[in-house]
C-alpha positions in Angstrom: 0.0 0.0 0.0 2.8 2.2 1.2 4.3 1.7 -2.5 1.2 2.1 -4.4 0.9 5.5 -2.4 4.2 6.9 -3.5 3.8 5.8 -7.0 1.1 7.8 -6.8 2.6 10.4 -5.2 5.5 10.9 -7.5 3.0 10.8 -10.6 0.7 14.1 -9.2 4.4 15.7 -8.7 5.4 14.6 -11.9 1.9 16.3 -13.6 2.7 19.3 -11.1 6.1 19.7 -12.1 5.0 20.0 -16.0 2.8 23.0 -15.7 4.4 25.6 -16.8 3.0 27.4 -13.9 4.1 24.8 -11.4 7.7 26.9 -9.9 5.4 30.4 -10.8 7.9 33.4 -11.2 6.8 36.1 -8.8 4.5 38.4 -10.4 4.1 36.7 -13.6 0.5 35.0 -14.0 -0.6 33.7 -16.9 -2.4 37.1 -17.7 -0.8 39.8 -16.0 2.7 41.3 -15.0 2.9 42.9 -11.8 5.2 45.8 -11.8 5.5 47.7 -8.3 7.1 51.3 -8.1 7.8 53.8 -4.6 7.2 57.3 -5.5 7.6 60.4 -3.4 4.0 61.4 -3.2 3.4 63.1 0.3 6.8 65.0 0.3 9.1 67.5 -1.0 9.2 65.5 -4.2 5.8 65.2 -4.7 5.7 67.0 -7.6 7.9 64.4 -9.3 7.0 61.6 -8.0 2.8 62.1 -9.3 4.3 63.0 -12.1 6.3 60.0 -13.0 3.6 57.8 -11.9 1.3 59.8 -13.8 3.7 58.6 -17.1 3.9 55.6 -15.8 0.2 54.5 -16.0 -0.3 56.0 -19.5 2.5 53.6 -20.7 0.8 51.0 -18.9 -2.9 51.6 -20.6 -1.2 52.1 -24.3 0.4 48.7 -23.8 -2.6 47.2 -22.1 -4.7 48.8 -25.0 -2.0 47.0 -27.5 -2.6 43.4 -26.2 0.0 43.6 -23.2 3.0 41.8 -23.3 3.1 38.4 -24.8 -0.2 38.0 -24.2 -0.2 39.2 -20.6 -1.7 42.7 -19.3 0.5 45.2 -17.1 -0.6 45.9 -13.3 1.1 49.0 -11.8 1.5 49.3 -7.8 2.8 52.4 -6.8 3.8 53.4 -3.0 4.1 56.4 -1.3 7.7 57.0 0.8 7.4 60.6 1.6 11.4 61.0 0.7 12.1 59.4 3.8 14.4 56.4 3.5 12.8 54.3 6.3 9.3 54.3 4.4 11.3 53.3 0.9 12.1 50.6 3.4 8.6 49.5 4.6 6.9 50.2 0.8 9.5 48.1 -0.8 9.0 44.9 1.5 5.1 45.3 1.0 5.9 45.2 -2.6 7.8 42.4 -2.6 7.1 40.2 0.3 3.3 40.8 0.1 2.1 42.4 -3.5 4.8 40.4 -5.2 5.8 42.1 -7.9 8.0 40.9 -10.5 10.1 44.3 -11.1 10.5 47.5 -9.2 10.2 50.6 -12.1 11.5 53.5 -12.0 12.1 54.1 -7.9 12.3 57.6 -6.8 15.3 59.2 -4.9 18.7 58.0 -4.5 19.1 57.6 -0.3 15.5 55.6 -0.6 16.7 53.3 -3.5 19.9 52.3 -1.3 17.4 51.4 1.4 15.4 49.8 -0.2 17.9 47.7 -3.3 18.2 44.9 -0.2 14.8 44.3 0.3 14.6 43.5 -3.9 17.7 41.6 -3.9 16.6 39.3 -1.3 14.0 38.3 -3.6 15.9 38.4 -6.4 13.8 41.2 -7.8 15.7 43.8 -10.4 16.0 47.5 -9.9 15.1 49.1 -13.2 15.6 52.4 -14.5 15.9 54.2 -11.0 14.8 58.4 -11.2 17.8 58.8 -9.4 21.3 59.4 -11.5 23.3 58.2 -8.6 26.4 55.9 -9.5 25.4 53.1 -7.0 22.0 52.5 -9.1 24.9 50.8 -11.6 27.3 50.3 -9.2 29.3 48.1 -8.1 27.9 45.9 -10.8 24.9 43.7 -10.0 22.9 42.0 -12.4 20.0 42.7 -10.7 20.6 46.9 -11.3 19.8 49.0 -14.5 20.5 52.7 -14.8 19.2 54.8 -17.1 20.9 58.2 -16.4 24.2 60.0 -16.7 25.0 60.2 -13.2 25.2 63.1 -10.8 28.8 62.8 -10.6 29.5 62.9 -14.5 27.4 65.6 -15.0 28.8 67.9 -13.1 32.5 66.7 -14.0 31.7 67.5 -17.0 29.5 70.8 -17.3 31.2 72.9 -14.6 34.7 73.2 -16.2 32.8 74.4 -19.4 30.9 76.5 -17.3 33.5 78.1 -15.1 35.9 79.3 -18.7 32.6 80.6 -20.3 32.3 82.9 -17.3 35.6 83.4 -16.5 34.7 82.8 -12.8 37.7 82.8 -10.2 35.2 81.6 -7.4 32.8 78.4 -7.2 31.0 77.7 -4.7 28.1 75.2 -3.5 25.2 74.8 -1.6 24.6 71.0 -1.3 22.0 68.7 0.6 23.5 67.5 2.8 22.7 63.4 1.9 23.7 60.9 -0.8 22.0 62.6 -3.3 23.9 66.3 -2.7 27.1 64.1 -2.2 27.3 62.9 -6.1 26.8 66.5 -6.9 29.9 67.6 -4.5 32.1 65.2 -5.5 31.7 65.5 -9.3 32.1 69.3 -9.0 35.0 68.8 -7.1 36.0 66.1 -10.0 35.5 69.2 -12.5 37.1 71.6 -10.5 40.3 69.4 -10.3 41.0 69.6 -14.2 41.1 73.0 -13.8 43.2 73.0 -11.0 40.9 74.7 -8.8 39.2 73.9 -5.5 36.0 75.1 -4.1 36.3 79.0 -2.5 33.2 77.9 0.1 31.0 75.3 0.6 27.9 74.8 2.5 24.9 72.2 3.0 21.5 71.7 4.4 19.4 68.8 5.7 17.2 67.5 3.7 13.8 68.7 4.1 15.1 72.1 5.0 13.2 75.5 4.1 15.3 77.9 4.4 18.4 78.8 3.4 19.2 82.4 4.7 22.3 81.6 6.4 23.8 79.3 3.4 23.5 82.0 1.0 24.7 85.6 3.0 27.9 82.7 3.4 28.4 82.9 -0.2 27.6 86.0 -0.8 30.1 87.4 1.7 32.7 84.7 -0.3 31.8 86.7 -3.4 31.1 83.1 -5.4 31.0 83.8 -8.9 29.4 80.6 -9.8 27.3 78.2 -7.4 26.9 74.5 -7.8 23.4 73.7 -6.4 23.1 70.1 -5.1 19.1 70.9 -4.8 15.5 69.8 -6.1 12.8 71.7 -6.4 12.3 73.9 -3.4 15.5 74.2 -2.4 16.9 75.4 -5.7 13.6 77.8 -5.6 14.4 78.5 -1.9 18.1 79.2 -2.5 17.5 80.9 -5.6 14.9 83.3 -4.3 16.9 83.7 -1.3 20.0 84.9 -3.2 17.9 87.4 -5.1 16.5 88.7 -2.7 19.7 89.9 -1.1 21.1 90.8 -4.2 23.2 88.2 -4.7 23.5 87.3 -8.3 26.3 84.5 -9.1 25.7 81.8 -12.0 23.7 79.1 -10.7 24.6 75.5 -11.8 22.2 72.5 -10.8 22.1 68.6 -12.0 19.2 66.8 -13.6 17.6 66.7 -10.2 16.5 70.7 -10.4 15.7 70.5 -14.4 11.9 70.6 -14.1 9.1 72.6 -14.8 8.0 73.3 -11.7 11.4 75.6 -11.0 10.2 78.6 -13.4 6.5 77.7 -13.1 7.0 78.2 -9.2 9.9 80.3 -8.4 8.7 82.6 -11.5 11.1 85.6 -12.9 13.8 85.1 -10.3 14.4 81.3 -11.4 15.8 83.2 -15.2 19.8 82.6 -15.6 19.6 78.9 -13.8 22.1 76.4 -15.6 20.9 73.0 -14.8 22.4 69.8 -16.7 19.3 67.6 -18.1 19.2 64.4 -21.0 15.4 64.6 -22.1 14.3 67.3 -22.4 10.9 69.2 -20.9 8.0 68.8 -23.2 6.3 72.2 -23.6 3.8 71.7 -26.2 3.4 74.6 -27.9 7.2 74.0 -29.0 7.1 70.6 -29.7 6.6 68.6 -32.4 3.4 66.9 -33.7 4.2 63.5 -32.1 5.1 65.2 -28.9 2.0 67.2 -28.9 -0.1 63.8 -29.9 1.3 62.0 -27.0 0.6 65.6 -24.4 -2.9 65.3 -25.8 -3.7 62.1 -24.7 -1.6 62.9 -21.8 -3.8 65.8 -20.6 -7.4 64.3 -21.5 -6.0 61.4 -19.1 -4.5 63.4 -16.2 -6.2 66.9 -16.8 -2.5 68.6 -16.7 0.5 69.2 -19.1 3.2 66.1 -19.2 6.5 67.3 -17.7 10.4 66.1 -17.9 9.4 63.6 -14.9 6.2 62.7 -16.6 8.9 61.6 -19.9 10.6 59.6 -18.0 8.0 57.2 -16.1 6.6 56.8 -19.5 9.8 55.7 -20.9 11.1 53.8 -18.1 7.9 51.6 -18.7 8.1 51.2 -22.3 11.8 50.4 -21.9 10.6 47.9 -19.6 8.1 46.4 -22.0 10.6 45.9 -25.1 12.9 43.9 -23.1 10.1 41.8 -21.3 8.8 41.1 -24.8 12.0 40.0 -26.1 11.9 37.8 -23.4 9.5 35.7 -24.8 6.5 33.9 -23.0 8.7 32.5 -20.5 9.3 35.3 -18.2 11.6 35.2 -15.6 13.7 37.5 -13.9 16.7 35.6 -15.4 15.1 35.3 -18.9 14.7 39.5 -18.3 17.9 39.9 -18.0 18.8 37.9 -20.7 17.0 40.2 -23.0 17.7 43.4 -21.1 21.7 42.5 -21.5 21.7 42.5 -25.2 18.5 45.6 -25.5 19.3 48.7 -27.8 16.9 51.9 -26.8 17.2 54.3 -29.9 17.4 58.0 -29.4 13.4 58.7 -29.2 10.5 62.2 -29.6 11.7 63.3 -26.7 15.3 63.6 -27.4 17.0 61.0 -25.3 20.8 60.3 -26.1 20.6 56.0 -27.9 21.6 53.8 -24.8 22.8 50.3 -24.7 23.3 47.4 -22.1 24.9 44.0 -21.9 25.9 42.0 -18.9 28.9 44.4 -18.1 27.3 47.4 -18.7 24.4 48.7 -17.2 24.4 52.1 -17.4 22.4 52.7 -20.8 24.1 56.6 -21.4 27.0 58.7 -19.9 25.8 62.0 -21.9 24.2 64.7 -20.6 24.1 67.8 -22.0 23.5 71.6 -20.4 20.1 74.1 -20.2 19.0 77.2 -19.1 15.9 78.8 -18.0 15.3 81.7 -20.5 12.1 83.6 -20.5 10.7 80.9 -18.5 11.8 77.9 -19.7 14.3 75.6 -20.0 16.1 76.0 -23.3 19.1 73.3 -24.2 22.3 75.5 -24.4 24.3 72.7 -25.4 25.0 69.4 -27.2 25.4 65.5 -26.0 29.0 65.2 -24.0 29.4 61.6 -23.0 31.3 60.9 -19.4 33.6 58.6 -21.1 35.1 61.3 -24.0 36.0 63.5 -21.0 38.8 62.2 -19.1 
């Protein structure tokens, strides 16, 4: 009996063990693909974060509309971690230890992503296309990490030297946050600096969260800085900014990616005019843009009654990057077949400007080039061309 029983026994495994659905990858069902992204949605990036959701779930019901994914359907979870790195902690285990999503998109803010990479990796669960442009979204090299942007680090390396000779500025300063995030900005300004053989005149920093900035900026204004690195977002750049004007105080202001938004001149108004900042896509005002552009705004606005922004560009292509390498994947998706697919995955220069970027199992880091703006009448306008980190030594 005992034999007959296990006979049995190993036959219902053996069936079990045949469906392809038998060792289930997380978050891949038959019909859907559960993708799970933390946004900042309660705090000072707020205004990013609903943005890049916002792109996000248009990307998700255009491929949805289109049949999904090898016959499966996109589901979009988005949490909320207020900027603070202790709720990226608590959003990304409900993500992946209860929701169980298959990939984390597209992950706001560099301190919360470090929290919150362990959590994934655990689960084996890959970190793509952070909106952060911090080296450690790439590095050290782990095959579960993708990065999408030119980092912090390089852009300032490479736009501040440029900068600095245009102007002829004998003084640089910076006003930092004081976290990893302002850190990457500090140190690649430094990096740029160096080639010239120049050092920062005065250097100050604020905690994150902070609101004002008096006491940063009468510190570089009595330094005389001739050009100011800002390692800032939104309302602190506006903050600083404001504050500077205010007092007089009117050196060349230099921010990274993280300050190229919308929001800047649409909030801080006439006093934001002048600001450098260094960006890759570029903001999609629509009565410049071209008939594709304005297409996609359209459908954009009817879904989200407001204009698309620079943040709103990149959740919509962090998804769609997502989506070609998932379908090259094939039917059998799995976070190794993903990678399989995302290792050898071209993404072309596209509408909205992006430089072409390319991964493989070494590389991943799609694009080193960023490229330099200004806001100008009240808006951004791109003041230069593509420079890629590794043509600047």
């Amino acid at each position: 009996m005992k034999i007959k029983l296990s006979a049995a026994s190993a036959v219902v495994l053996a069936l079990a063990l045949a469906s392809p659905w038998a060792m289930a990858q997380q978050g891949v069902s038959k019909d859907e693909i559960l993708l799970g992204s933390i946004q900042d949605l309660s705090g000072p990036l707020a205004g990013f974060g609903k943005q890049a959701r916002s792109g996000m779930q248009l990307a998700v019901a255009e491929i949805n509309e289109q049949g999904g994914i090898n016959g499966r359907k996109l589901k979009l979870l988005v949490e909320d971690h207020g900027y603070d790195p202790k709720k990226a902690v608590l959003s990304a285990q409900k993500l992946v230890n209860q929701d169980k999503i298959f990939i984390m998109v597209g992950h706001i803010g560099t301190a919360q992503n470090l929290a919150a990479m362990p959590v994934q990796f655990e689960k084996n669960i890959v970190n793509f296309f952070p909106i952060t442009a911090a080296r450690e979204m790439y590095e050290p090299l782990d095959r579960l990490k993708y990065s999408f942007a030119a980092t912090y680090f390089d852009q300032m390396r490479i736009a501040l030297p440029s900068l600095v000779k245009e102007k002829g500025a004998k003084k640089v300063c910076t006003l930092y946050q004081d976290d990893d995030f302002g850190l990457e900005v500090l140190r690649g300004a430094e990096a740029g600096l160096k080639t010239l053989d120049m050092e920062f005149a005065e250097r100050t920093s604020y905690k994150r969260g902070a609101t004002d900035f008096s006491s940063q900026i009468s510190k570089l204004q009595s330094s005389a800085c001739e050009v100011v690195v800002l390692g800032t977002i939104i309302r602190e750049t506006i903050g600083a900014i404001g504050t500077a004007r205010k007092l007089g105080f009117n050196p060349v202001f230099l921010g990274s990616s993280a300050s190229y938004t919308d929001l800047i001149h649409k909030i801080g108004g006439k006093a934001m005019d002048g600001l450098y900042a260094t960006m890759t896509v570029q903001n999609p005002y629509t009565d410049e843009a071209s008939q594709p552009i304005r297409f996609w705004a359209n459908k954009y606005k009817t879904m989200f009654n407001e204009d698309p922004t620079v943040f709103s560009v990149y959740g919509y292509n962090i998804v769609n990057s997502f989506a070609l390498a998932a379908g090259k994947a094939g039917k059998n998706l799995t976070t190794d077949t993903f990678i399989k697919a995302m290792d050898s995955t071209t993404l072309e220069p596209d509408m909205f400007g992006s430089a072409k970027a390319t991964f493989s199992a070494t590389k991943r880091l799609g694009s080193d080039a960023s490229r330099l703006s200004q806001i100008q009448d009240g808006k951004w306008k791109v003041v230069s061309g593509y420079v890629s980190a590794a043509a600047v030594k």
